[in-house]
Every structure is written in C-alpha cells, then in structure tokens.
N, C-alpha and C positions, 0 to 999 in steps of 0.2 A: 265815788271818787272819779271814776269814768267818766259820768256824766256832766262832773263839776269842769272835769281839763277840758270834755267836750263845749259847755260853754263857753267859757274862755278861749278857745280857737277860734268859735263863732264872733265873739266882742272883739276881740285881741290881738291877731297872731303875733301880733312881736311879742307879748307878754307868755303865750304858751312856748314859741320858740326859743325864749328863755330861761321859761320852766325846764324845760324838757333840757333845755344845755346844761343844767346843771342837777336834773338828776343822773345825767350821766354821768357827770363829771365826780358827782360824790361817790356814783357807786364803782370808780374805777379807781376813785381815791386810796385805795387802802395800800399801804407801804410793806413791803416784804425787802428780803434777804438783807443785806449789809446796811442801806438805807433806815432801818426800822430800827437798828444800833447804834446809828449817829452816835461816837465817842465824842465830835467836834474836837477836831484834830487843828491847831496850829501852825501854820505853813509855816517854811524856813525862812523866810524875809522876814521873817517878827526875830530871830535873834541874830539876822545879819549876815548869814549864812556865805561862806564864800565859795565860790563855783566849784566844784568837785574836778578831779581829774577821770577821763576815762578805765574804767575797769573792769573786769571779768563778771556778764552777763551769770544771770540764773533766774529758776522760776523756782520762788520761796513752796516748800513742802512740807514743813513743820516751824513748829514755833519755838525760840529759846529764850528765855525771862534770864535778866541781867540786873545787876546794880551798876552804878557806875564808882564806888568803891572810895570816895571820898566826901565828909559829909557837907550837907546841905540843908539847912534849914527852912520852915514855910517862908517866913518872912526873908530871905534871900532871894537875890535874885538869879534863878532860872535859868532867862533869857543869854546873861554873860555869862553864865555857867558852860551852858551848852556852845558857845561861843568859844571860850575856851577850848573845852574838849576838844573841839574840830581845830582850832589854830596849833594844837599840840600836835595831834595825831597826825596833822597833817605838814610838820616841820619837820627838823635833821634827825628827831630821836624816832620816831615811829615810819615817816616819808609814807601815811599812808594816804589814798585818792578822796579821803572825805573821812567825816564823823563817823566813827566805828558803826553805829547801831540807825535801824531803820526808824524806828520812834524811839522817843526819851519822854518820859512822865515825871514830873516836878512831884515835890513833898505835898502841895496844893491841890494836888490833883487834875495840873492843866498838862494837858499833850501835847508834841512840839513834833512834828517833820523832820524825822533824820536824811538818813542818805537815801537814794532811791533803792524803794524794794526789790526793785527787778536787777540789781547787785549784788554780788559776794561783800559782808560785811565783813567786819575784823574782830578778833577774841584774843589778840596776842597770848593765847594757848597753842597746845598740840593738834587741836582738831580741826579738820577742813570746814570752816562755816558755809560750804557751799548749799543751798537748797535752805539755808535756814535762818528765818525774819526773826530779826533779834530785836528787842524790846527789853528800854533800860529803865529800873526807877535810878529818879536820881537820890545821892546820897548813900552813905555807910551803912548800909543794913544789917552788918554782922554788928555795930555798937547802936546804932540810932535803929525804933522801933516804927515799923512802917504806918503811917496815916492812914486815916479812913478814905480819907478821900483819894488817895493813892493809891489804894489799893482797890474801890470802888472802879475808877478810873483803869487801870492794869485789866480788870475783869471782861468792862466795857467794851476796851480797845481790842482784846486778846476773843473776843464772841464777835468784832465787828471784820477783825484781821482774819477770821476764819472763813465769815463769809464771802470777806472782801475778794480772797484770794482761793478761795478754794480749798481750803487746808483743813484736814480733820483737827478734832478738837484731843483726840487721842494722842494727836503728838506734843501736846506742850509739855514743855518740861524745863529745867534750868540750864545754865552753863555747866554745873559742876555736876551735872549729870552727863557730858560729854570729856568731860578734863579731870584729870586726877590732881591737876596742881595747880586747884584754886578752889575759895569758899562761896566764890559767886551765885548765887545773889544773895548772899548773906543768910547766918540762919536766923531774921524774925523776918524774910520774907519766904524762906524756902520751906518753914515750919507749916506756911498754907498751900503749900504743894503738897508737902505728905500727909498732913489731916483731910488733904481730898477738898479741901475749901474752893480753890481757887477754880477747879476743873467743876464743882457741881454746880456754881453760880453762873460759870459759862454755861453751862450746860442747862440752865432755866433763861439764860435770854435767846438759846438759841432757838429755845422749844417755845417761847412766847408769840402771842399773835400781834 
C-alpha cells in the first residue's frame, strides 16, 4: 500500500494530495454526541410562529414529557395546531410570552420548535417549571393512544435533548409527576414511563456508536 501511494506521489501529486485529503477527511468523519441523534427538528417559521415576548432566562436541567391535552389526529394539521396554541397562550386568557412548551411532536411523528429552551416555559400548574425542557406530544393521550411514530420520535428527541443540553437522562419524567392536579401526559403515554420503555431506548441511542 506504501509503496502504491509512493508511486502515485511520484506520477501525480495532485492525485496523492487528494488521496490523502480525504483519508483524513473520512477518518475524522465520524459523528458523536447530539449530532449522531439528529431528531430533525422543524423550525418555528414552518407554523408561522409569532415573535415571543421577553421572559425569564434558565439553563434547562431536566426533562418534563407533556401532552397538549386536546386531540389531534395524523391526518390533521399540525402546523395550525401549534399555531393555535401559541396565539391562545399568548392572548387575554393565559397573557403568556410564547407557546408554553420548548418542542411539540405531532401524531406523525414530525418535531416542530417551540419557545426557546434557554426560557422558563409554562404548565398552568402549581410547580415552578424553572430548569425544565418541556416536550409536548400533541393530542389527548388520556383517550387517543399514542403512535409509533410519535413515540419513536418523543425518544429521538428526548436522547438528542440530553445531549443537546447536557441533561442526564435520569431526570425525565412527566408533568404529573411534578403537579397533583393534572393527568398530563395522559395515561397511554405515561404507561411508557412506568414500564421503563421510554428511559431504556434513550438509553440505547445514548450508548450507540
């Protein structure tokens, strides 16, 4: 092999300087941490997103899994769903600075950009959601049964949000594991909290090469 690049130096050099560019290149190729989890995540210009108002700063330290509590079909759309949610939250009944939750997952399985993580989101409950990235599926999960591909998706997002930010995978958990007065996120998505589902399949993309 030596003596083959060797000749090829001799004949070539732009063809060995090429070579050689791209064995480096591949061997520096290989993809780690949050990168290597690509969710492909949805930016908020895809449902129209209206500009947030200023609000109280945090660095996200655990994770909280939400429904958004009204249902939602695949073949629905999404897009004005989420649209919705932020033009409510953010009128005379709620008056709050943006779409409650930092990411929102569709019945489909496609991920959509909430408010910025690096903000206190909202739970219109008793508990300070300060330090904690909240992540909504959409739709009624105490009557509608969660999707594969939503829940695929939820997994992705939730092993790419760990690395993203730093946050161990020990702290996910739900809403109603913080609040006493609410079923959030419904029990047939909170059913793969407690069988341990949700936390050992993060826990195999975290460990993946």
């Amino acid at each position: 092999m030596m003596r083959t690049i060797q000749r090829l130096a001799y004949n070539n050099p732009i063809a060995i300087a090429s070579l050689l560019f791209l064995v480096c290149a591949c061997g520096s190729a290989k993809i780690s941490g949050s990168a290597a989890i690509d969710p492909g995540i949805v930016a908020r210009s895809a449902w129209n997103a209206a500009e947030p108002r200023p609000y109280k700063q945090h660095v996200p330290v655990r994770i909280t899994i939400h429904h958004e509590g009204t249902r939602l079909d695949v073949a629905d759309d999404a897009a004005k769903k989420i649209k919705n949610i932020q033009t409510w939250g953010m009128g005379p009944d709620r008056k709050w600075t943006d779409i409650p939750y930092h990411y929102l997952i569709s019945p489909a399985g496609v991920i959509y950009e909430g408010r910025n993580p690096n903000t206190v989101g909202e739970t219109n409950t008793e508990y300070d959601p300060s330090g904690h990235l909240l992540i909504c599926c959409l739709g009624n999960l105490e009557q509608q049964r969660v999707t594969k591909k939503q829940l695929n998706a939820l997994t992705r997002l939730l092993a790419w949000s760990c690395k993203q930010y730093n946050i161990p995978d020990s702290t996910i958990a739900s809403h109603k594991d913080y609040s006493k007065i609410t079923n959030c996120p419904g029990k047939n998505l909170y059913r793969y909290l407690q069988n341990g589902y949700i936390k050992s399949n993060v826990k195999k993309l975290l460990l993946a090469k």
